[in-house]
C-alpha positions as CSV (number, residue, x, y, z in Angstrom):
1,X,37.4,203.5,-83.1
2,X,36.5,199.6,-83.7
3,X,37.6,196.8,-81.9
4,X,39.7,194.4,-83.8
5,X,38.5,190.8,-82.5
6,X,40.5,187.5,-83.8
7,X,38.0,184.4,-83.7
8,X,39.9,181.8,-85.8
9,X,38.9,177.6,-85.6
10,X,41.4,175.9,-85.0
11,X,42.5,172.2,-83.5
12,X,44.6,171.6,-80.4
13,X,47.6,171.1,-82.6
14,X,46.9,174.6,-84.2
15,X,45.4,173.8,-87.8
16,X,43.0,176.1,-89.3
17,X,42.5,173.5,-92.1
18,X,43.8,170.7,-93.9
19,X,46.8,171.0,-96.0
20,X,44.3,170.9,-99.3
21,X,42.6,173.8,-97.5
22,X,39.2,171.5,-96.5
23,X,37.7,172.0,-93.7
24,X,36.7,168.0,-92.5
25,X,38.2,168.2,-89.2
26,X,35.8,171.5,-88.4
27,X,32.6,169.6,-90.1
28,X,33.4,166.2,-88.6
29,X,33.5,167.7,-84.9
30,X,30.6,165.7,-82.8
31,X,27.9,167.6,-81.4
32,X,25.0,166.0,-80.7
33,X,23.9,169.0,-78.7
34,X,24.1,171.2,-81.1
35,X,25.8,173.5,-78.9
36,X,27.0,177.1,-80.6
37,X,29.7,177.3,-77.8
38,X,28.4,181.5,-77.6
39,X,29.3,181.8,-81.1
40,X,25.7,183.7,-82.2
41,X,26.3,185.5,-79.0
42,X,30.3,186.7,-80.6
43,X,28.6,187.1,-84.4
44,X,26.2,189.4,-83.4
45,X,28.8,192.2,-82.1
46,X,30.7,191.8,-85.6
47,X,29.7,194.0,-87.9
48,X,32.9,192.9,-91.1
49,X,34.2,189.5,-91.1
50,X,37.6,189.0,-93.3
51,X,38.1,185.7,-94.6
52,X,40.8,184.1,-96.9
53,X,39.9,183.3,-100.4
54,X,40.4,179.4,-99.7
55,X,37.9,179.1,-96.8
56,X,35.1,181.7,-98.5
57,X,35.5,178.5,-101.3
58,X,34.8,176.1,-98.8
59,X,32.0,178.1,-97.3
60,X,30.8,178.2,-100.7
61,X,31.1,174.6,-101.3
62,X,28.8,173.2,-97.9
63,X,25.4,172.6,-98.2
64,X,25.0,175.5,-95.8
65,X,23.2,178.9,-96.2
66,X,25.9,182.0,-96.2
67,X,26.8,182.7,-92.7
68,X,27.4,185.9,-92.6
69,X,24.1,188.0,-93.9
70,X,24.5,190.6,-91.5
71,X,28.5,191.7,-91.9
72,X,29.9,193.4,-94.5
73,X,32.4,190.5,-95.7
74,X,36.0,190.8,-97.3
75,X,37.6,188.0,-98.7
76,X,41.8,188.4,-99.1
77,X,42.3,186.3,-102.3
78,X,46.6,185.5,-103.3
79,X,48.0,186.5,-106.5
């Protein structure tokens, strides 16, 4: 059986995203370091990343090659 693992962003005051669904507060974090906080470490033991339909469209919007070559992705889009 597979480990179920929650890795959601999200601000001190608990926002995934802006109201309009952007992402600015993510993409406008400083980090002159560059730092991945262990998050290649965390991506390479997930084999199927689930995503909502609004934040694969903001993926898809970045200048930003698709993160996620390696998992089998599902995106959970609303009626």
């Amino acid at each position: 059986m597979k480990k179920i693992i929650l890795y959601i962003a999200a601000s001190l005051d608990q926002r995934i995203a802006e109201p309009d669904g952007s992402l600015e507060w993510l993409t406008g974090f400083p980090n002159p370091e560059k730092t991945d906080y262990g998050y290649k470490e965390l991506l390479s033991s997930v084999d199927t990343v689930i995503m909502g339909g609004r934040t694969y469209r903001e993926i898809m919007n970045m200048d930003v090659i698709w993160p996620y070559p390696k998992q089998m992705t599902y995106v959970v889009v609303e009626n």
